[in-house]
C-alpha positions in Angstrom: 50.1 3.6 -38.4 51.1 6.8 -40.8 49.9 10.0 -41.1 47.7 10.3 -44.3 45.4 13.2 -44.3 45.3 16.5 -42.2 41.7 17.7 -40.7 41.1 21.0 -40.4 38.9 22.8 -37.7 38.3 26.2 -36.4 42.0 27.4 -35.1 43.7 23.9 -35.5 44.5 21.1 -37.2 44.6 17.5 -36.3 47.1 14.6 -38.3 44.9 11.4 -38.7 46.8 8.4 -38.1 44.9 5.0 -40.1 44.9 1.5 -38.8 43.7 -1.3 -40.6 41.8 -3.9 -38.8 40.6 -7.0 -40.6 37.9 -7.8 -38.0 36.8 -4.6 -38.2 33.1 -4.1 -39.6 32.8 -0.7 -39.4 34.9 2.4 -39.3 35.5 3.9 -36.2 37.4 7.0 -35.0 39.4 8.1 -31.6 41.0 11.1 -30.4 44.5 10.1 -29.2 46.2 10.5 -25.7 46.8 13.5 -25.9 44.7 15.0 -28.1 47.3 16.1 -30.9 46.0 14.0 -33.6 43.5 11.4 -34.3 43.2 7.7 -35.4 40.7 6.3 -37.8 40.4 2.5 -37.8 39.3 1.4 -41.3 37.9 -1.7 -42.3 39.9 -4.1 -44.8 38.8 -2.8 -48.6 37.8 0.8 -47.1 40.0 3.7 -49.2 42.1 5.5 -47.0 40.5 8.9 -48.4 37.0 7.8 -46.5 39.4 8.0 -43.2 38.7 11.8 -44.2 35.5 12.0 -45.0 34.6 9.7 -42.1 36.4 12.1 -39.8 35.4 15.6 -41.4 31.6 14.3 -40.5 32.8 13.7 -36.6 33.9 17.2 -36.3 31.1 18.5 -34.3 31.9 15.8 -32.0 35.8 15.6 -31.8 35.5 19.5 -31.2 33.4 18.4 -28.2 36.4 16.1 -27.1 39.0 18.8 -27.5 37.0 21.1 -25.4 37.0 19.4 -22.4 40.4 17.6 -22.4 42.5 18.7 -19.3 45.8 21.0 -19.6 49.0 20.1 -19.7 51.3 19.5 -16.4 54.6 21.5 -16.4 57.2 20.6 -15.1 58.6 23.3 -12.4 59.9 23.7 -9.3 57.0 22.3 -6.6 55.3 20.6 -8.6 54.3 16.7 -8.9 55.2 14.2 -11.6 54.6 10.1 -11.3 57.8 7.6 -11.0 56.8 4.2 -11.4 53.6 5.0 -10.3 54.7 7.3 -6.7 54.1 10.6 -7.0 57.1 12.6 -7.1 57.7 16.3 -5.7 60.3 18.4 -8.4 62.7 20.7 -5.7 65.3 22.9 -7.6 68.6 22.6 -5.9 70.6 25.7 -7.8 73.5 25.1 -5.8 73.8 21.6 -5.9 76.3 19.8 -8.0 74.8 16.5 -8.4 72.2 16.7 -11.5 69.1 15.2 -11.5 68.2 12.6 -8.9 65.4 11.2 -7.0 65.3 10.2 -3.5 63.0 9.9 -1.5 59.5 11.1 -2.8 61.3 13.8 -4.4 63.1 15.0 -7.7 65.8 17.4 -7.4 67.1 19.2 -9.8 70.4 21.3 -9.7 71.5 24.0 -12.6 69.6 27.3 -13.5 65.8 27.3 -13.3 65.2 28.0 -16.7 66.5 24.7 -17.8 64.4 22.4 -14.7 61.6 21.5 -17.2 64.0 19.9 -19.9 66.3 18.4 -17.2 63.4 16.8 -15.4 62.3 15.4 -18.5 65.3 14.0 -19.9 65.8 11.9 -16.3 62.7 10.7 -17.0 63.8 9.8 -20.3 66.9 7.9 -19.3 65.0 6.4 -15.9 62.6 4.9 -19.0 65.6 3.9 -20.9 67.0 1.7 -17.8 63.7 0.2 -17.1 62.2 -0.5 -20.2 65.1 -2.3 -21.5 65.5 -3.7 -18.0 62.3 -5.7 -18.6 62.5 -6.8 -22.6 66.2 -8.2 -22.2 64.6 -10.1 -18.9 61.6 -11.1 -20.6 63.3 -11.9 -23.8 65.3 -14.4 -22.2 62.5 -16.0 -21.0 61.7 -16.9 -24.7 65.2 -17.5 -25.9 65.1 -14.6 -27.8 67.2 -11.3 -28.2 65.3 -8.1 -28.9 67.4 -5.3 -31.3 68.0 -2.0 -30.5 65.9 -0.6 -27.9 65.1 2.6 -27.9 62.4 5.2 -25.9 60.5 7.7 -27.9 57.3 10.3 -27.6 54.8 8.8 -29.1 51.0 9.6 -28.6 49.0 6.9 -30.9 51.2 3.7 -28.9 52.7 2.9 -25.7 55.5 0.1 -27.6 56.0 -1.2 -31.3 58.5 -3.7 -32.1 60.0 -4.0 -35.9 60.5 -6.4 -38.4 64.2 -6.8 -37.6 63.4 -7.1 -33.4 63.5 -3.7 -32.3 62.0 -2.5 -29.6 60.5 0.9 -29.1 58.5 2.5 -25.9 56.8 5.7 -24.5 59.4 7.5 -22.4 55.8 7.8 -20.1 55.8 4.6 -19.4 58.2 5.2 -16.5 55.3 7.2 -14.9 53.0 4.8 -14.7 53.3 1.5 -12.1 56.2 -0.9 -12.7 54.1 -4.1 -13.5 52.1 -1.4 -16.3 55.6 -1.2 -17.8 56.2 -4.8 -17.6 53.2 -5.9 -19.5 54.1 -3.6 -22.4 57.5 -4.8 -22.5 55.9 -8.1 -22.9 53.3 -7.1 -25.6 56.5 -6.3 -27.3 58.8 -9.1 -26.6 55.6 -11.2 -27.3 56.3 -10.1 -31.0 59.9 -11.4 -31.6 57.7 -14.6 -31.7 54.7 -14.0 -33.1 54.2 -10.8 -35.0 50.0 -10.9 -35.2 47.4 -10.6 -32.3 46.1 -13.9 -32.8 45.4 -16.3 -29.8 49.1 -17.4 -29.8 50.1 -14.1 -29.2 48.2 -13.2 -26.4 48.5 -16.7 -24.8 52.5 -15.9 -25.0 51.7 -12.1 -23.0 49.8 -14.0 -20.5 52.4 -16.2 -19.8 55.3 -13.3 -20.1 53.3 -11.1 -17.9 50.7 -13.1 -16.2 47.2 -11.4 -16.5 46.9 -9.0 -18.9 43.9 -7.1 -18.6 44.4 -5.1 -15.6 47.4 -3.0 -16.8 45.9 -2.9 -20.3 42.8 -1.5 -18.2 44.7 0.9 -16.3 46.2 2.3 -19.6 43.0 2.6 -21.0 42.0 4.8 -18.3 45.1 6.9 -16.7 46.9 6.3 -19.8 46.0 9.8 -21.1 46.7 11.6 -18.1 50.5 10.7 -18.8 50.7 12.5 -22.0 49.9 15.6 -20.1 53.0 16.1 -18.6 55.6 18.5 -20.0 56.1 19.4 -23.9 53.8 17.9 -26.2 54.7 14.6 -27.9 56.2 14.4 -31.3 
């Protein structure tokens, strides 16, 4: 999905991100994750510019959405964060010597308090990093198959994407959510060094990579958003 068209409402403005669906009737509009930009899904044949129109006539509605969307999380010392799912306390440790580490129910974090919000997130990061590409290279082998690069990124309209030349890309966030959440998104992706579509054959591969499906995909459609709402905004 690409950026196309900016929308502009009273004190902000929101990117709209269009997908193409060929089974799509109708168009249709979401506000993302987080709230920073929205996604139009046009129908094969539809201009992009009507991805505007469609969502300049949804303003009095997506202003709705934005008004009641929760705040965002910081990160700072006491507060909670998810780790695979386990709610994590953040304790600053100024005089320890040992970085970032968790243990125990809790994340401790050494160095200056000014720099505990980007330390904790860039453990989260590399935790991601570990585990993500912990479970493609597993799951990969299952097919006989050997992903690219794999990388973790911020990205609000998709949890994973994998490219035409087999690399793999996920939401650093994942590693907030539970384990077999991750797992299943690792295997939407890995799923697509096979078949790139979401035709029967597809998902009949997932299922068999990750067993059933839907509840993860369920539980992303419903705490999903809640991730994106700890610490800086994504990119």
């Amino acid at each position: 999905m690409a950026h196309a068209f900016l929308l502009h409402l009273q004190g902000r403005s929101l990117p709209i991100a269009i997908k193409r669906s060929g089974r799509a009737r109708n168009m249709s509009l979401r506000l993302d994750s987080g709230g920073g930009s929205l996604v139009v899904v046009l129908p094969d044949g539809v201009p992009e510019k009507e991805a505007l129109r469609f969502a300049q006539a949804q303003s009095t509605w997506i202003e709705s959405r934005l008004a009641v969307l929760p705040g965002p999380v910081p990160f700072r010392d006491g507060g909670e964060v998810p780790l695979l799912g386990l709610a994590h306390v953040i304790a600053h440790q100024p005089q320890a010597r040992r970085g970032v580490w968790a243990e125990a129910g809790v994340i401790h974090v050494s160095g200056q308090a000014e720099h505990l919000p980007r330390r904790v997130e860039e453990f989260l990061r590399g935790e991601a990093r570990v585990v993500m590409a912990h479970h493609a290279r597993d799951l990969a082998t299952q097919l006989g198959r050997k992903p690219g690069r794999i990388s973790v990124r911020d990205t609000s309209s998709r949890w994973g994407s994998c490219s035409a030349h087999g690399d793999l890309s996920f939401s650093w966030r994942l590693v907030m959510a539970p384990d077999w959440v991750g797992r299943y998104v690792a295997a939407h992706e890995v799923a697509h060094l096979a078949e790139m579509n979401h035709g029967p054959d597809f998902w009949a591969l997932v299922e068999k990579l990750a067993g059933d499906y839907k509840a993860p995909r369920a539980w992303l459609k419903r705490h999903g958003p809640q991730l994106h709402r700890y610490g800086a905004p994504c990119e």
